[in-house]
N, C-alpha and C positions, 0 to 999 in steps of 0.2 A: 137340244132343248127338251121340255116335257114331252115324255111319249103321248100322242096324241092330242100334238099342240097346234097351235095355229099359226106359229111363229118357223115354218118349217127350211131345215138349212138346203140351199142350193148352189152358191157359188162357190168352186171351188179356188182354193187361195193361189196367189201368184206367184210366193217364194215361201221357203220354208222358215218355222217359228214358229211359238206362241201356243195355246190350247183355247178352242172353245168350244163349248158344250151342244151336242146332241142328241135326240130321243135316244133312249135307250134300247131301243129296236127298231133303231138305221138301218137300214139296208144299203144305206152310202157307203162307197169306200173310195179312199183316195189313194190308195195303195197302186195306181198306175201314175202317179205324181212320185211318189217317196218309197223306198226302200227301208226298211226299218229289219234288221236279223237280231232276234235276241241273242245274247251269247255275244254279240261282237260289239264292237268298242263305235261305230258310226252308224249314220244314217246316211242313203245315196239317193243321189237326185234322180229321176227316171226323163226328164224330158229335158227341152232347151228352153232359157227364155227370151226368146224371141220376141219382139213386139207383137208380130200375126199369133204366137201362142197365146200372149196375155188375148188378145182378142177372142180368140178361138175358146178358151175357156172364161172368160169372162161372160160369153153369149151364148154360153151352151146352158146355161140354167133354164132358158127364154124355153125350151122343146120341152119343160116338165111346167105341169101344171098342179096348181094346189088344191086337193082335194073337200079340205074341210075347215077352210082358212077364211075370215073375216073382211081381211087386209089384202091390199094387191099386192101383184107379187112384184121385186124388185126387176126391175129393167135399167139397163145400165144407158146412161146417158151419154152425151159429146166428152172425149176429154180433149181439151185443151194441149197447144205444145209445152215440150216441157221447159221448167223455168230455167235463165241464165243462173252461175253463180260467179262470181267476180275473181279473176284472174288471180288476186294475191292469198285466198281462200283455199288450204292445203286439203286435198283429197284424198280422198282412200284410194289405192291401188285398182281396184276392181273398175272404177270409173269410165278406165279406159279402153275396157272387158268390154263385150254386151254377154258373156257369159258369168253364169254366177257360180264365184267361187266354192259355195258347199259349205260344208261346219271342217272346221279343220281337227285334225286328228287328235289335238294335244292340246288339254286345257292349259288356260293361261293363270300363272301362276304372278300376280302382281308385286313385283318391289315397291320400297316405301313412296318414289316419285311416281311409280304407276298409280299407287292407290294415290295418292293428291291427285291425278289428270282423271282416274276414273268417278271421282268425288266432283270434280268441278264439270266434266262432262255430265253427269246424272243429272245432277242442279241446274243447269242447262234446260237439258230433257223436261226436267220436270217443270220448270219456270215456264216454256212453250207450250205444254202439255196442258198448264190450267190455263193460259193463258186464250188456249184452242179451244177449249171446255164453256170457256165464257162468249164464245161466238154460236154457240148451238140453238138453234130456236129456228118454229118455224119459218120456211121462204128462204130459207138462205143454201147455196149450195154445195155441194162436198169439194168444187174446184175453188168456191171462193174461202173455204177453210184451209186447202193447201196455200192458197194467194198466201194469206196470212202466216199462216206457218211459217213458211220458206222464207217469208222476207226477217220474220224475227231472227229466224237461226245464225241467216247472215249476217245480219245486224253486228250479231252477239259474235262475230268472225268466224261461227262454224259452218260446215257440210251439212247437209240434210241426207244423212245415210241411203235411205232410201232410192236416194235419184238415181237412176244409171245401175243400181244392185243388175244384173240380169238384162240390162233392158227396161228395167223400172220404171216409168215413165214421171213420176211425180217423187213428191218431196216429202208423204206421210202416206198412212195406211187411214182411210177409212172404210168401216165397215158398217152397212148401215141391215138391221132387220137379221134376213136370214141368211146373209154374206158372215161366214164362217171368219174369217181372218185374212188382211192383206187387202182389203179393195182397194182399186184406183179411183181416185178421186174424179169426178165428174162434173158434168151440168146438170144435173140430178137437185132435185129441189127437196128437204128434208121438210118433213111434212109432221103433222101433229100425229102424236101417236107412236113417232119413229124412236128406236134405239138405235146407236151409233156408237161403234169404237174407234178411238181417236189412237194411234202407233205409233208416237214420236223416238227418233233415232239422231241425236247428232253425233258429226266427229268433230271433236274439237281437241288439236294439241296432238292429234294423235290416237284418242283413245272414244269410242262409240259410248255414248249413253244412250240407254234402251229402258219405256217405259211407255205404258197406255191408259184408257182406264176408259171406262163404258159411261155415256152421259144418257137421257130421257130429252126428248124434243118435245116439250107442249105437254099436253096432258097424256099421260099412258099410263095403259090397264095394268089391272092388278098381276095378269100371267108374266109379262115381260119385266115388272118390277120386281115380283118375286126372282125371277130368273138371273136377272141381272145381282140382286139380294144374295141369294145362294152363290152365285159365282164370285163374289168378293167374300162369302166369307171362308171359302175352298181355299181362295189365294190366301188370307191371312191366316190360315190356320196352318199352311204348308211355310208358311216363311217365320211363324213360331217355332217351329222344332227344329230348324235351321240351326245347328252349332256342328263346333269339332266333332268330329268320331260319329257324326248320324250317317247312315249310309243312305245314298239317295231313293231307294225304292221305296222307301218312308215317306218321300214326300208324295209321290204317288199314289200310295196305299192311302192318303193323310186324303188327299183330294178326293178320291174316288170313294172313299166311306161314306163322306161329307154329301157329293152329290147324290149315292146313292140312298142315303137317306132321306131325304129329301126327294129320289123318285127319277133323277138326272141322270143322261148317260154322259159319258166323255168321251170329246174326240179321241184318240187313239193314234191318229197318223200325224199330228201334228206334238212338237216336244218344244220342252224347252231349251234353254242354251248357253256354255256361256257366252260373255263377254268382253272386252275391252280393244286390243288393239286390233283386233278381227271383229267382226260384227258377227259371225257366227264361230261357235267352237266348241270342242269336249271341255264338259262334260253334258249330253244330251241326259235331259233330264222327265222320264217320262210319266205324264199324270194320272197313270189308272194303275193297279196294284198290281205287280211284275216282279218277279222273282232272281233279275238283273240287280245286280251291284255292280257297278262300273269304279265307281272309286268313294271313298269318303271325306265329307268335308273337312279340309285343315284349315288353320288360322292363314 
């Protein structure tokens, strides 16, 4: 977030994914989390995920304190067990894991029936996604937003990617304030004033849809709206130049101008990814300006 904001990031996230923005003169780093070597084709995981680890770092923000912050600072609430999903409900392979498989080596290159499953799983995602968006508002909890989630996806016959990822505990990622990416959902009461990113992931048919988007709980200030502002228009600016023959470090470079104009640092240990029959995979895709080309986009 802005250098010298009041919004400052602490938690660190539970599995790897996604990019979200902080000061520009962080002294955070999550580089005992993730491996990232320029020059090579992946990123490596550094720990296990354990259920005591999601704990252990989910509670370690509570020993830093906010120096010039308005806002209290996030404390992470009871979470709930994790939810059933119904027997004829086809799962991802990892399910049975409590280790988490990683980005895999070799992007996935969809035929014409993957792109139909990877279309119909998105619309999914996305259909959940607003429909998660519309439950946001004061007093209400980040466990009872997972409630809802989880029950539409099955509804709609799919997996809630997330459950069981690693040990995962829950069925969506929320992130509420200065929680970077990936929180677990709690008893935690979303209060006026809060930002919140909502992670929706199903598998349906076979193939993951992946999708999120940051909502405003009640009335909130001008710095957090600004921030949330700039961060959506990073995203779209980087999925406009998105064609054939663009090499990915564009999209990076594209992000990182954008926030630094505007005065934003970017995470850095956290990437983007592909998609579909894996939930994570090459091509890791990184949002600050790097001098890596891994591959370029084809049709």
């Amino acid at each position: 977030m802005v250098a010298g904001s009041s919004i400052q990031p602490r938690l660190i996230t539970t599995f790897l994914g996604d990019c979200r923005f902080l000061p520009s003169n962080s002294a955070h780093s999550l580089h005992r989390l993730i491996r990232f070597n320029p020059g090579k084709d992946h990123v490596s995981m550094k720990m296990s995920r354990t259920l005591s680890g999601f704990s252990n770092l989910f509670n370690r923000r509570n020993t830093e304190n906010f120096t010039d912050s308005k806002r209290k600072q996030l404390k992470p609430g009871k979470v709930s067990p994790a939810r059933s999903v119904p027997s004829n409900i086809v799962k991802p392979p990892y399910v049975r894991s409590r280790k988490a498989p990683g980005i895999a080596n070799e992007p996935q290159v969809h035929d014409e029936k993957g792109i139909e499953c990877m279309r119909a799983s998105g619309k999914l995602a996305a259909q959940v996604l607003q429909y998660a968006g519309t439950l946001v508002k004061p007093g209400i909890t980040t466990d009872e937003i997972d409630q809802a989630v989880h029950q539409m996806i099955i509804d709609n016959g799919a997996y809630p990617s997330p459950l069981g990822y690693g040990g995962f505990p829950k069925s969506v990622c929320t992130s509420v304030n200065e929680c970077i990416c990936h929180g677990i959902p709690d008893s935690r009461i979303l209060e006026d004033g809060d930002i919140i990113n909502i992670d929706v992931t199903v598998y349906l048919n076979g193939y993951h849809g992946d999708t999120s988007a940051t909502y405003f709980v009640g009335e909130v200030d001008e710095e957090a709206r600004n921030l949330v502002k700039v961060t959506k228009e990073c995203l779209d600016k980087a999925i406009s130049i998105c064609a054939p023959g663009v090499e990915f470090n564009k999209i990076g470079k594209t992000i990182h101008d954008h926030a630094d104009k505007h005065h934003y640092g970017v995470v850095q240990e956290f990437v983007g990814h592909g998609v579909g029959r894996v939930f994570h995979s090459d091509p890791v895709i990184l949002h600050y300006s790097n001098s890596s080309s891994f591959y370029s986009n084809s049709p």
